[in-house]
Structure formats: C-alpha cells, structure tokens
C-alpha positions in Angstrom: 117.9 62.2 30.5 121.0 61.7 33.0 120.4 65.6 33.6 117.1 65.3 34.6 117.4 62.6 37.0 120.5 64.2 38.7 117.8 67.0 39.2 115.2 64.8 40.6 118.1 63.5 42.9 119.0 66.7 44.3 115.3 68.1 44.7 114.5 65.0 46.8 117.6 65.3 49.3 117.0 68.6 49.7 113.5 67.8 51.1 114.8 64.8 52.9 116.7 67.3 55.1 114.2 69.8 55.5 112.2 67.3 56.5 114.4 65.8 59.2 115.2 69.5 60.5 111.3 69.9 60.8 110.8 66.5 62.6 109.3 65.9 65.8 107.5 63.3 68.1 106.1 66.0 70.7 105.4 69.7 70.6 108.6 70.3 73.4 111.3 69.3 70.3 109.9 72.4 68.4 110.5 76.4 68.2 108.8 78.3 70.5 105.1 78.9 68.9 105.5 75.7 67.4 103.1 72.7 67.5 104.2 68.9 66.4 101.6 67.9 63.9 101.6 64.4 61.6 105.5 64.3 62.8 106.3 67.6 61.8 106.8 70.8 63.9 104.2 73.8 62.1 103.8 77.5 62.8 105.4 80.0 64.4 108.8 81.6 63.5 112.2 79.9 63.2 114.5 81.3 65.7 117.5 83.9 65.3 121.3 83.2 65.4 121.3 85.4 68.2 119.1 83.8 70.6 118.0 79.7 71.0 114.6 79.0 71.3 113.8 78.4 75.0 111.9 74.4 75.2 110.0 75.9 78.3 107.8 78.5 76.2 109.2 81.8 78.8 110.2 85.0 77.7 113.6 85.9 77.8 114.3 88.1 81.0 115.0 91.2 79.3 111.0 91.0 78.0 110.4 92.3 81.2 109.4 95.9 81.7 109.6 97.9 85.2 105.9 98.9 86.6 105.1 102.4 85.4 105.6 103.8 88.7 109.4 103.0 89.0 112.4 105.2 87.0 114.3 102.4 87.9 113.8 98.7 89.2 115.7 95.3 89.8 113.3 92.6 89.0 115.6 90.0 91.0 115.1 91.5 94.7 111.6 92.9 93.2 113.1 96.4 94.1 111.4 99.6 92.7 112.9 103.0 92.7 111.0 106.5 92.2 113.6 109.4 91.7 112.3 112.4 91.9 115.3 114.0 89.8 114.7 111.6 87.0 111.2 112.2 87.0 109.5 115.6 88.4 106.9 114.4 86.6 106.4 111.1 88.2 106.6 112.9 91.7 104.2 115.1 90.9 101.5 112.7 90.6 99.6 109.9 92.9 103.2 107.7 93.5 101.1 103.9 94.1 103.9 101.4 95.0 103.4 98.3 92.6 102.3 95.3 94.2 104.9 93.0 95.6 108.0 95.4 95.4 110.1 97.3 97.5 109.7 100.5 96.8 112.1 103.4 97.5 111.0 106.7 96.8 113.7 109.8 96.9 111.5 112.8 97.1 114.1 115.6 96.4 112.3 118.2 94.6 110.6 120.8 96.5 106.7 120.7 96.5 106.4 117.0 95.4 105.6 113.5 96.3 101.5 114.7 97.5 100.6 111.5 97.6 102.3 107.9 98.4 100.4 104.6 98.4 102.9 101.7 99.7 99.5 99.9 100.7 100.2 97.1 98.4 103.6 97.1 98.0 106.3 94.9 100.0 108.0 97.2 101.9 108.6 101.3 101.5 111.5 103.6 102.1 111.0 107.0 101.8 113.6 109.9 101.8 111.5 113.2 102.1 114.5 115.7 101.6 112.6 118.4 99.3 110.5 121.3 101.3 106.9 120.5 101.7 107.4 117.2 100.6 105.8 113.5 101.4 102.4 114.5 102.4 99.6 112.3 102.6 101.4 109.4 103.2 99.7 105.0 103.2 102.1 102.7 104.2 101.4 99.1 103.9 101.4 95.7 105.9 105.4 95.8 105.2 108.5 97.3 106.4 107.9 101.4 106.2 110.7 103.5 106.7 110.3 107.2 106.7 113.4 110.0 107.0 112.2 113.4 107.0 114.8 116.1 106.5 113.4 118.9 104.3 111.6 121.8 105.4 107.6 121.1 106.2 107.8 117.7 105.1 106.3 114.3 106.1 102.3 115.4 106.8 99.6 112.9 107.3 101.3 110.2 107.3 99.6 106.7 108.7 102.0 103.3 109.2 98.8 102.1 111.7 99.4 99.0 109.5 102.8 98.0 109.0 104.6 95.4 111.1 107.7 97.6 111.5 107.5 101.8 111.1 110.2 104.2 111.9 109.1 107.9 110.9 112.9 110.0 112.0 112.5 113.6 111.8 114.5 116.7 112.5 113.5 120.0 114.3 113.2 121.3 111.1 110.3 119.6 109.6 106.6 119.7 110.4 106.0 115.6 110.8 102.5 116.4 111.6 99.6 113.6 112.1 101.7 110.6 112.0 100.1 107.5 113.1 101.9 104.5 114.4 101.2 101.3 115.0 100.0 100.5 118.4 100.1 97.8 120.9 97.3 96.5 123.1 97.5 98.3 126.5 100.8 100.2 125.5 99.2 102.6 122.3 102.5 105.1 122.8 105.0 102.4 122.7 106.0 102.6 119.1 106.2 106.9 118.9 108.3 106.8 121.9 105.9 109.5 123.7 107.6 111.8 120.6 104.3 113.0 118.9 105.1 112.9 115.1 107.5 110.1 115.2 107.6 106.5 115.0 110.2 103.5 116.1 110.4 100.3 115.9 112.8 99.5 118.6 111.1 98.9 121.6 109.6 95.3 122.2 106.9 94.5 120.4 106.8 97.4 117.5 108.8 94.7 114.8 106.5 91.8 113.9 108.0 91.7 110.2 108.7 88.0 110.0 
C-alpha cells in the first residue's frame, strides 16, 4: 500500500514539472514553432543545447545562403563576388547581378564573362583581365566600374544609366561601343572626348547620392 502511493507521489511531480516547463500565458514564452494553447506551449520541436530558441521567430544568420550567382558573398555590406577562377563555369554563362548587391566580378579566364547584367544590382565592379572578355556588358542605376586590361576585352558595353561610370582601358584592349552617360547640352562630357571610355570626374558625371 505505502509502495503504491510513494508511486502515485512521484508520477504526479513528475508531471507537475513538465507542466510548469510547458507553461505559458502568450505564444512569445514558447519555442520557436510553438503556439500557447489552454496555458500550455504545443507543437513544434524543443530546442538543442547548442542553440536557444530565438523569441523573435528569425532564422539564425548562418540560414542564409549567397544568391546563385555569387562564389562568394558578405551578406552584411550585401557584397557579391563572381570569381572566374572558382567558377569557369559560372563565367561562362549569363552572370545577372542579384538584386540589391554589390557585385564584383573578376573575369580572369580567357573567353568568358559574355554576358553581365548589373541592371538590378546596387553597384558593379568589373575586372576584365582575361582575353576577349566582358562583352556585352548592362550596368545599372548604381555605381559601375569597369577596368579593362586583357586583350580584346570590354565590347558593348552600355552605363547610359548609371549615376557614376568609369570604363579605364589600356592600348591593348578593344573597348569598343561603350556608352556613357550623358549630360544635357554637354553629351561627351563623361568619355572625356576618348571614344571607348568613360569617367566620372568631370562635374556633373557623379550623381550617386
């Protein structure tokens, strides 16, 4: 009999402190997934050792992934790098700068980068070092900043658009049917009367705020 009852007695605190761990008044003093229900926080999963359940329902920062398009990013300064080195592959496709993000793109391998869209991205910097490389060419409303070193490189390339464009490129490349931005009255102010180039130093060719 005395056996029985020190069973019952043990069985109910047990539940008595399940019961205050699973307590609640509103849904914010339970687990993430959790709803408070009849005073009692239901569903979801109980959290790890390893990490406390966040009261504001976000994903932990390293839930984040980097855009597709990047082989690299910082999702702090929203900065997106394509490496041609790390990713031939990459290069040798369509490169579309993600929305939102500074994108800088390191065309290094020869015959690459066909095709760069920076039209929705924040800003773009682009290092055309490979031969025949950075052709076809959209910058976007942003900052676009173009350095042309390797042989043929930097064709068709149109920063009509941006508020700030600086195309620089050596006597070895072809820098052939670049369009800069131009000003009312003064359409050559931003190329510098260099056809195939663009600056953003005289007066009037920066409007990035």
């Amino acid at each position: 009999m005395r056996l029985a009852l020190l069973v019952t007695l043990l069985a109910a605190c047990s539940i008595n402190k399940r019961s205050d761990q699973f307590a609640c008044e509103t849904a914010q003093q339970c687990d993430r997934g959790q709803t408070c229900q009849d005073g009692f926080c239901v569903g979801g999963s109980p959290p790890t050792d390893s990490q406390e359940p966040d009261p504001d329902g976000q994903l932990p920062p390293d839930a984040f992934v980097c855009p597709a398009q990047c082989t690299s990013c910082n999702l702090n300064t929203m900065t997106c790098t394509v490496d041609c080195n790390v990713s031939p592959t990459t290069c040798g496709n369509p490169i579309n700068c993600p929305t939102g993000f500074n994108c800088n793109i390191l065309c290094t391998k020869n015959e690459l980068c066909q095709n760069i869209n920076c039209s929705q991205g924040q800003s773009c910097k682009l290092e055309c070092k490979g031969i025949n490389t950075c052709r076809n060419v959209v910058c976007g409303p942003g900052e676009c900043d173009i350095t042309c070193t390797g042989n043929q490189s930097c064709r068709a390339v149109n920063c009509e658009s941006s508020c700030a464009c600086d195309v620089t490129c050596t006597p070895n490349t072809t820098c052939l049917t670049v369009d800069c931005p131009e000003l009312t009255n003064q359409p050559f102010a931003c190329s510098g009367l260099n056809p195939g180039r663009c600056t953003s130093a005289p007066e009037g060719c920066d409007t990035c705020e």
